[in-house]
Every structure is written in C-alpha cells, then in structure tokens.
BALOBA-1460 file (C-alpha; in Angstrom, 3 decimals):
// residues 224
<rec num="1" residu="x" x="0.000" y="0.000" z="0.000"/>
<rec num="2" residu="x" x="2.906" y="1.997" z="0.889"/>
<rec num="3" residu="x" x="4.580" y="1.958" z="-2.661"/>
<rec num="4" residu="x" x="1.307" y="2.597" z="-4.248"/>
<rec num="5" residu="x" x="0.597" y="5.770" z="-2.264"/>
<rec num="6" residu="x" x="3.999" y="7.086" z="-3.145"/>
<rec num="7" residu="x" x="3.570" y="6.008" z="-6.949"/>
<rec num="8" residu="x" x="-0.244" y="7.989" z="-6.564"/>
<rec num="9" residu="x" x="1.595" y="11.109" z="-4.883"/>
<rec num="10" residu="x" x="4.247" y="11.349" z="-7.507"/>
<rec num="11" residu="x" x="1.606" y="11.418" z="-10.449"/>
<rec num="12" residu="x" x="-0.173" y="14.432" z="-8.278"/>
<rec num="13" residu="x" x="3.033" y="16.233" z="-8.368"/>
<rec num="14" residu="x" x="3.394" y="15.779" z="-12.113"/>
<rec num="15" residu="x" x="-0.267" y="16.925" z="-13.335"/>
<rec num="16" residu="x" x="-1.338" y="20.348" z="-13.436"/>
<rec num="17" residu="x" x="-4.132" y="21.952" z="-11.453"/>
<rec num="18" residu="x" x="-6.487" y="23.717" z="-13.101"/>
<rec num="19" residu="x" x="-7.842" y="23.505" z="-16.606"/>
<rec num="20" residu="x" x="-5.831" y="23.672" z="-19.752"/>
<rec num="21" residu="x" x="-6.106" y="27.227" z="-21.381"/>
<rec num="22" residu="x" x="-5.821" y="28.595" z="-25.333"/>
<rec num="23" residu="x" x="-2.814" y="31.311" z="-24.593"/>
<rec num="24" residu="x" x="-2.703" y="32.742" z="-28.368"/>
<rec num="25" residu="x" x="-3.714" y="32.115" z="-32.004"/>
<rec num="26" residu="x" x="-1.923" y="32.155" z="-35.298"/>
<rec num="27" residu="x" x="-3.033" y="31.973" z="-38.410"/>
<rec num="28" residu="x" x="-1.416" y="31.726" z="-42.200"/>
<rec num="29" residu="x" x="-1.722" y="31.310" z="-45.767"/>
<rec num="30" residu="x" x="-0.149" y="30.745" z="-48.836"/>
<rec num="31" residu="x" x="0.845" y="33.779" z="-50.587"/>
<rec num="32" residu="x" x="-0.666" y="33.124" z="-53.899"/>
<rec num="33" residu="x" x="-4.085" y="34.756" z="-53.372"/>
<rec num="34" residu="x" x="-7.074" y="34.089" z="-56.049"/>
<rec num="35" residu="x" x="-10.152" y="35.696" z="-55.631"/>
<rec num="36" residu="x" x="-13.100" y="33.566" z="-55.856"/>
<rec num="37" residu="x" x="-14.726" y="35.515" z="-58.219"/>
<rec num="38" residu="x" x="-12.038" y="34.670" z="-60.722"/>
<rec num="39" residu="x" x="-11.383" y="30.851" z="-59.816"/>
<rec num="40" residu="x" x="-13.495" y="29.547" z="-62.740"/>
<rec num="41" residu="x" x="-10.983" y="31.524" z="-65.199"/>
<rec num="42" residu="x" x="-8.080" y="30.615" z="-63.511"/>
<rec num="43" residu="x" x="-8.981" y="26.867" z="-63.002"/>
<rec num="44" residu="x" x="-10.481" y="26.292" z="-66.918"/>
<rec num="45" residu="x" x="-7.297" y="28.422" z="-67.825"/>
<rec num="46" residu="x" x="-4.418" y="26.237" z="-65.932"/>
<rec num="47" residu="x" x="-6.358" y="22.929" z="-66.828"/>
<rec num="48" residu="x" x="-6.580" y="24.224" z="-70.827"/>
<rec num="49" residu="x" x="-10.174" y="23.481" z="-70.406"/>
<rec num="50" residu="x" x="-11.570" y="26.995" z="-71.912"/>
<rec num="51" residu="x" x="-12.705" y="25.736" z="-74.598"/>
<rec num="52" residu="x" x="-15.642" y="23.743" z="-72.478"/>
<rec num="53" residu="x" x="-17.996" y="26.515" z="-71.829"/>
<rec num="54" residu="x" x="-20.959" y="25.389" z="-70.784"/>
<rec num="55" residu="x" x="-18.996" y="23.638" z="-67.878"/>
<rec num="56" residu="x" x="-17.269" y="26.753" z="-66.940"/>
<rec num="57" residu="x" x="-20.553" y="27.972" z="-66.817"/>
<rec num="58" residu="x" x="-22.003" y="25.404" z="-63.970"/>
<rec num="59" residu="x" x="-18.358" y="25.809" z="-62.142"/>
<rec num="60" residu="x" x="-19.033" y="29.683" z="-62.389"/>
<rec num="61" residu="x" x="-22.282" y="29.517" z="-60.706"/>
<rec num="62" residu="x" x="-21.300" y="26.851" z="-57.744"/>
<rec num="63" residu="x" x="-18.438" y="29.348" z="-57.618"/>
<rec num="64" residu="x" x="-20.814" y="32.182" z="-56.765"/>
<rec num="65" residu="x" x="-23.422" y="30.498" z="-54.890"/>
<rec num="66" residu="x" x="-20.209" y="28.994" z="-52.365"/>
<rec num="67" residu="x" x="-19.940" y="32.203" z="-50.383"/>
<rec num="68" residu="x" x="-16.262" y="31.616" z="-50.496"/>
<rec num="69" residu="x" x="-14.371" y="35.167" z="-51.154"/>
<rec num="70" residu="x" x="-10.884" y="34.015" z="-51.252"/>
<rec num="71" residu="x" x="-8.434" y="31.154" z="-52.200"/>
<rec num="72" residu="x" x="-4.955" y="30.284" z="-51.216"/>
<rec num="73" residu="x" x="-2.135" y="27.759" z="-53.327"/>
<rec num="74" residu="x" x="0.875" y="26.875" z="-53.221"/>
<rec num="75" residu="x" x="0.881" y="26.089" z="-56.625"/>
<rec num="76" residu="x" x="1.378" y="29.297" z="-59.017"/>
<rec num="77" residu="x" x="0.953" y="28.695" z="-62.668"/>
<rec num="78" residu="x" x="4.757" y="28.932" z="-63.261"/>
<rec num="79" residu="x" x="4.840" y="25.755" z="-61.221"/>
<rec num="80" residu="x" x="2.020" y="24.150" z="-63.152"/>
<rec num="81" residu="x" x="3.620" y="25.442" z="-66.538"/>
<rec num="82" residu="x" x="7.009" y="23.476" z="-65.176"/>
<rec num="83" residu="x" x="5.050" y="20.407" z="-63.891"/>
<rec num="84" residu="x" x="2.704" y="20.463" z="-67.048"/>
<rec num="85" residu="x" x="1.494" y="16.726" z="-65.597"/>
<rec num="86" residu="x" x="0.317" y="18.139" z="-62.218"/>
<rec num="87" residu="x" x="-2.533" y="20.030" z="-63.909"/>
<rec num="88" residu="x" x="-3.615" y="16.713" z="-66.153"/>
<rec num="89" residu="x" x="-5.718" y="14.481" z="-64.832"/>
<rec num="90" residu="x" x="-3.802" y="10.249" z="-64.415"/>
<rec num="91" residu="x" x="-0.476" y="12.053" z="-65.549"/>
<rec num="92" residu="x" x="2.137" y="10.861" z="-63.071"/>
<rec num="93" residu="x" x="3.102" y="13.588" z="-60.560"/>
<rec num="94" residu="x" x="3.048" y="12.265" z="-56.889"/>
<rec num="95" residu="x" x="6.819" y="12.751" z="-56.752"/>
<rec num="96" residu="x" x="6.864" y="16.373" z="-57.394"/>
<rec num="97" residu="x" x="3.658" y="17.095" z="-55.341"/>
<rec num="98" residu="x" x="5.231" y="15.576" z="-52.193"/>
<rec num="99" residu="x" x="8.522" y="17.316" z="-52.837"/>
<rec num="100" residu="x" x="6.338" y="20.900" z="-53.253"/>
<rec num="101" residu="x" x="4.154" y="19.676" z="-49.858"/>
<rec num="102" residu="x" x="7.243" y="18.215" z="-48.028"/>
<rec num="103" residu="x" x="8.688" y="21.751" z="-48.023"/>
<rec num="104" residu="x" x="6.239" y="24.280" z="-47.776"/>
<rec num="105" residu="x" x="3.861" y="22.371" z="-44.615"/>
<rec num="106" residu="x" x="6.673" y="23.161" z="-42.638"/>
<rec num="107" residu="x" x="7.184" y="26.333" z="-43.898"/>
<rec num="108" residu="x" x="3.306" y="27.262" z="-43.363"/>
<rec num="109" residu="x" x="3.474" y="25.984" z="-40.201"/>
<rec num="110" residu="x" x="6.074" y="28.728" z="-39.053"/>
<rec num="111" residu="x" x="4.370" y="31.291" z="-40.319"/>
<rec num="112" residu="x" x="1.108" y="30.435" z="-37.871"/>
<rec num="113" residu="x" x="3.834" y="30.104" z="-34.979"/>
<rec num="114" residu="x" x="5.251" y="33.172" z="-35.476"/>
<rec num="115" residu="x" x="2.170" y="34.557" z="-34.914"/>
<rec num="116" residu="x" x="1.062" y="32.870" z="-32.146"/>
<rec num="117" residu="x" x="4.395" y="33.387" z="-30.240"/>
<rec num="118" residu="x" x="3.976" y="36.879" z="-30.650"/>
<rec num="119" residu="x" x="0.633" y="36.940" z="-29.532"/>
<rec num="120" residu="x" x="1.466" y="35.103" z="-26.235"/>
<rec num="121" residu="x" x="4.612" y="37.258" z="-25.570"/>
<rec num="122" residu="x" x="6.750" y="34.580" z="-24.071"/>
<rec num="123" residu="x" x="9.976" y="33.136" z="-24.926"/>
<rec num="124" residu="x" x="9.668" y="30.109" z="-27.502"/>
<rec num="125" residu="x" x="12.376" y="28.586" z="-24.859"/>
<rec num="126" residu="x" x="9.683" y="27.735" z="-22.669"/>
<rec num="127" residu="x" x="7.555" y="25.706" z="-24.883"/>
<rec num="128" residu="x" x="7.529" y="21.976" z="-23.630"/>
<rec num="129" residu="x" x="5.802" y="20.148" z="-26.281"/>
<rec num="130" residu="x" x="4.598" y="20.063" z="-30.156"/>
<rec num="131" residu="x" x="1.853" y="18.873" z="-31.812"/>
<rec num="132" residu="x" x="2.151" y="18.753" z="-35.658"/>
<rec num="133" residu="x" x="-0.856" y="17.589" z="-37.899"/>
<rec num="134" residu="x" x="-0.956" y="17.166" z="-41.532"/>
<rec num="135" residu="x" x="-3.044" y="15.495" z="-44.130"/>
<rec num="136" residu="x" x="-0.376" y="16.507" z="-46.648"/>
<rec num="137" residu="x" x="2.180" y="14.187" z="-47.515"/>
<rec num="138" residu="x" x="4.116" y="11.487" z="-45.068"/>
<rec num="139" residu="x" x="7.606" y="11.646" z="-44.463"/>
<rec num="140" residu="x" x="10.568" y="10.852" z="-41.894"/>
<rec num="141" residu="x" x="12.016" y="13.076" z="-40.292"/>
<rec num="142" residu="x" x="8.412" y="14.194" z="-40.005"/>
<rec num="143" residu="x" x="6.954" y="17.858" z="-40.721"/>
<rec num="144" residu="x" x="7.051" y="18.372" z="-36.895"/>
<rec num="145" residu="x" x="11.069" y="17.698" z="-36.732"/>
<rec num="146" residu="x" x="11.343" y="20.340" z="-39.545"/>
<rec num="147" residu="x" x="8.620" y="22.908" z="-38.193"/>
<rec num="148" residu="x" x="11.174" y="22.462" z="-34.623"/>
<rec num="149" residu="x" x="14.283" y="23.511" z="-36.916"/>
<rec num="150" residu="x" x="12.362" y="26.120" z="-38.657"/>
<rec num="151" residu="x" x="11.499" y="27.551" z="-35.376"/>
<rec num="152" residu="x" x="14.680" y="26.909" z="-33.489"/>
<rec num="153" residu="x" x="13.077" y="25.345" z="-30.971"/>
<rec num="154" residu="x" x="15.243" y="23.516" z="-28.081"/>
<rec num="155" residu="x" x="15.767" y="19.663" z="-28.726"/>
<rec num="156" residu="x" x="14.229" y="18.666" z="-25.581"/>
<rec num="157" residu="x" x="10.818" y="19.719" z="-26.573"/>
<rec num="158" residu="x" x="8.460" y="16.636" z="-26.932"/>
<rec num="159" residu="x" x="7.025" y="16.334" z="-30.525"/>
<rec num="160" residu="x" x="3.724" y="14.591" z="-31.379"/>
<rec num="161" residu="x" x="3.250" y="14.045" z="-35.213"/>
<rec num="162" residu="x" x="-0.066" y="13.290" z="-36.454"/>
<rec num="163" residu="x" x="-0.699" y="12.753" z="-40.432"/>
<rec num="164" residu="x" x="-3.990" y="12.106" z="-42.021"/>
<rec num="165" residu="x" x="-6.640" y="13.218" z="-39.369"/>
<rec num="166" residu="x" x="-8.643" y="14.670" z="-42.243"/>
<rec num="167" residu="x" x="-11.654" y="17.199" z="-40.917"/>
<rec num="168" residu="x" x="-11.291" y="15.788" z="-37.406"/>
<rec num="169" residu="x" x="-7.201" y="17.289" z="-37.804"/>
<rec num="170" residu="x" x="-8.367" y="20.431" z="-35.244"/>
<rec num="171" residu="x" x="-10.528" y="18.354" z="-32.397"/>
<rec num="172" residu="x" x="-7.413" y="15.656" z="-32.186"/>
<rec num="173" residu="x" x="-4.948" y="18.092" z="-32.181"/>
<rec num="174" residu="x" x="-6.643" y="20.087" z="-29.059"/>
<rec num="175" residu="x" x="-7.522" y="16.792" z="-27.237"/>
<rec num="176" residu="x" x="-4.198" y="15.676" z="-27.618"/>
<rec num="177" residu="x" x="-2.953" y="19.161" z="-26.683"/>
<rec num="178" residu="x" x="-5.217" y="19.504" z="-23.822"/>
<rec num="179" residu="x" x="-3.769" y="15.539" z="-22.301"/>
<rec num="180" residu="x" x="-0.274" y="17.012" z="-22.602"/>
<rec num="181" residu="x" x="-1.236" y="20.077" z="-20.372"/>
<rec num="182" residu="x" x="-3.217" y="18.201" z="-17.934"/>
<rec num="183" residu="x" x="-0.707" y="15.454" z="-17.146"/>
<rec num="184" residu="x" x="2.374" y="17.735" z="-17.503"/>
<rec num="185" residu="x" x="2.804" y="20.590" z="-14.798"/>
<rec num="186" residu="x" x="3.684" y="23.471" z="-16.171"/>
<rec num="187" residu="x" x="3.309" y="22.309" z="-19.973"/>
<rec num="188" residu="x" x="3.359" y="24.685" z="-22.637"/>
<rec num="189" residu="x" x="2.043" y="22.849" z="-25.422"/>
<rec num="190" residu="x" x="2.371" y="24.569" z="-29.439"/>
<rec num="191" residu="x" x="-0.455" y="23.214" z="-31.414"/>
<rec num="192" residu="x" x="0.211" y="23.397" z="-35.771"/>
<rec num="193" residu="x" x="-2.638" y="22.050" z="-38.224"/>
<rec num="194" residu="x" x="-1.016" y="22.752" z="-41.445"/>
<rec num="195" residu="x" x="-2.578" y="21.517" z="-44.730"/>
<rec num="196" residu="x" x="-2.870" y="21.533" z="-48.541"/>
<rec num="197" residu="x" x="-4.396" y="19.582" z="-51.224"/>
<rec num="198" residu="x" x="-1.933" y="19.678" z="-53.452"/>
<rec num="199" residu="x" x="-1.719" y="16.019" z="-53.811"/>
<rec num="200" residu="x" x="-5.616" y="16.361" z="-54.786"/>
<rec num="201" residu="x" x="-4.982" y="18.939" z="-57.037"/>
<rec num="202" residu="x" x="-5.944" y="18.046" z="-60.801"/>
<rec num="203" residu="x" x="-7.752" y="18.282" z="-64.048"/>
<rec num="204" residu="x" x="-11.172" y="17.455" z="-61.937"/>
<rec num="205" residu="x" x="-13.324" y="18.092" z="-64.879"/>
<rec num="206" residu="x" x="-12.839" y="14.717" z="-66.189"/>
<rec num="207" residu="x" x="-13.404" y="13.036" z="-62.612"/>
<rec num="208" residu="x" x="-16.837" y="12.010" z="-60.953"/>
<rec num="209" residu="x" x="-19.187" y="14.824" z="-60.516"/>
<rec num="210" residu="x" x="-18.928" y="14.173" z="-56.910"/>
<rec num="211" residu="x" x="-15.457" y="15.334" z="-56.953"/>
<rec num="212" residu="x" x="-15.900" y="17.782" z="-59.055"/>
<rec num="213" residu="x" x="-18.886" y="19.582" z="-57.033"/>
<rec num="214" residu="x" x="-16.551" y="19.610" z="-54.281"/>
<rec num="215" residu="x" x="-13.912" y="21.254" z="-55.860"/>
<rec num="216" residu="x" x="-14.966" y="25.016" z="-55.080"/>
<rec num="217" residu="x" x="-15.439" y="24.424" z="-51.941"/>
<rec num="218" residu="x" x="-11.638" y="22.939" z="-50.801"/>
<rec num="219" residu="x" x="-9.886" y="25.329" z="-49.453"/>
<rec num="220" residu="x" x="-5.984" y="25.289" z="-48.796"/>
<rec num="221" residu="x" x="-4.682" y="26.702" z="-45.814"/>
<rec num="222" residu="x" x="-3.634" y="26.550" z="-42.310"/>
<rec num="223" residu="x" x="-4.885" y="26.278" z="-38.578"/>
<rec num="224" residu="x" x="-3.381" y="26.994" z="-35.393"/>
C-alpha cells in the first residue's frame, strides 16, 4: 500500500491543477491569393479546359453560390507550366507534389507560430511540447522535426506528429494538446494544423461529378 501511495503522490506532483487554457492564435496562408470571383478563369485556364464553356458555366455559378471570397495555393501557374502533368488528370506527378508539400507544410506551419508566439509574448524557450498535424504528404524526419528547426526550438521539446486526421485534424490536435497540459505541470504545449491539397490537385473536370462539385469548396490553408 505503501509503494502505491507514493507512486499515486508522484503522479499528483506531475499533473497540473487547473484547466488547460488557449494562450494565443496564429493563423497563415499561402501567398498566392485568387479571388473567388475569378477561380473559374483561372482553373479552366491552368487545366486548358476553356474551350468547355458550358462547364465553366455550372463551375461559375457553384463558384458564386459557395460564399467563399478568397483562395490560397501553393501552386502558381509557373509551377504548373514546369510540372505540365500536375494540372492533367492520371499524368504521373506524386513525386513532385510531395517534394512541393514536403517543403512548404513546414514552412506554413512557421508562419502560424510566429504569430502565435507573438501573440502570447513569451519566450519560444519555454515551450515543452509540439503537436504537428498534416493530411499533406508522409515523411521521416516528419513535418514536426522540420517545423522544430524552422522555429529553433530547443531539442528537448516533446514532438507529437499526427498525419492524415482529415476534418477531425483540429478536435485531435486540441484533445491531444489539452492531455499534454493536464498530465504535464507546467506544460506549454504549441499546437500546428497545417494543410494543402496539393496532392488532390488536378484536371477534376474529367473526374466524378462528386469530386468535381466539391472542388470550389476545398480550401488550402492553415490552422493553429
């Protein structure tokens, strides 16, 4: 009884009292910036699919009736002019879209931080722990090790790397944030959802309509 007293105590001494708190917020994008407005252009025009106007004309008007006012890539048509088969629909391009992915989740990612950091006015030094999800890409070293470099953050802090969480991405990353702060006195817990759907990005128009319909509506971005 003795030893498990003593085991109890020392668990008491290592959770926090009190519940776990929000401290700050960041948020970031992507810097190429389309209005909505113009996203039926731009998407028949990168996908060389003018020339099917009376589909541009249905896109136009899901477009319009979405309510969405902006849209961030990381894909500017440059990129798409160098990667011709990222824009055409069963051309092989996986490679290239998890290089693009691979580097700028990361990248996104410290942008939101930044923010967030500043926000909160303390010292990065004294965050404890990381929490990284993406649904863009896998890799090892993970986007968490990366975002942790990017950041210069110290190598003891304890990383969590989620991948592939989908629309549930910002309720795991707060429970999992929230266990971290509860059973960790003194925790200070940085929380990144960074995402992109690059590796969904494609010539859509010859896909299922299901797809398709969904297409205005996707948005590319990042939470914190």
């Amino acid at each position: 009884m003795a030893s498990m007293a003593s085991v109890e105590e020392i668990r008491n001494a290592q959770r926090a009292k009190g519940p776990a708190t929000i401290l700050a917020i960041g948020t970031a994008t992507p810097e190429n910036c389309i209005h909505h407005s113009d996203f039926s252009d731009y998407y028949f025009r990168v996908t060389k699919s003018e020339h099917k106007t009376e589909l541009k004309k249905k896109f136009n008007r899901i477009c319009e009736k979405s309510m969405i006012k902006k849209r961030y890539f990381h894909l500017t048509e440059k990129m798409l002019e160098d990667h011709p088969n990222i824009g055409a629909y069963m051309a092989p391009s996986i490679n290239i879209r998890q290089e693009i992915i691979t580097a700028e989740i990361p990248k996104l990612g410290r942008e939101a931080a930044l923010k967030a950091l500043k926000e909160w006015g303390q010292p990065k030094s004294k965050i404890t722990h990381l929490v990284f999800c993406t649904t863009s890409g896998v890799e090892m070293a993970g986007a968490d090790y990366k975002l942790a470099n990017l950041l210069g953050l110290d190598p003891s802090v304890r990383s969590v790397m989620l991948y592939h969480q989908g629309c549930h991405a910002g309720g795991t990353v707060l429970r999992t944030a929230k266990d971290l702060a509860k059973n960790n006195v003194g925790a200070r817990v940085l929380v990144v959802c960074s995402k992109s759907l690059l590796l969904h990005s494609a010539d859509l128009l010859k896909k299922p309509w299901t797809l398709w319909l969904a297409k205005p509506f996707l948005v590319m971005g990042l939470q914190l």
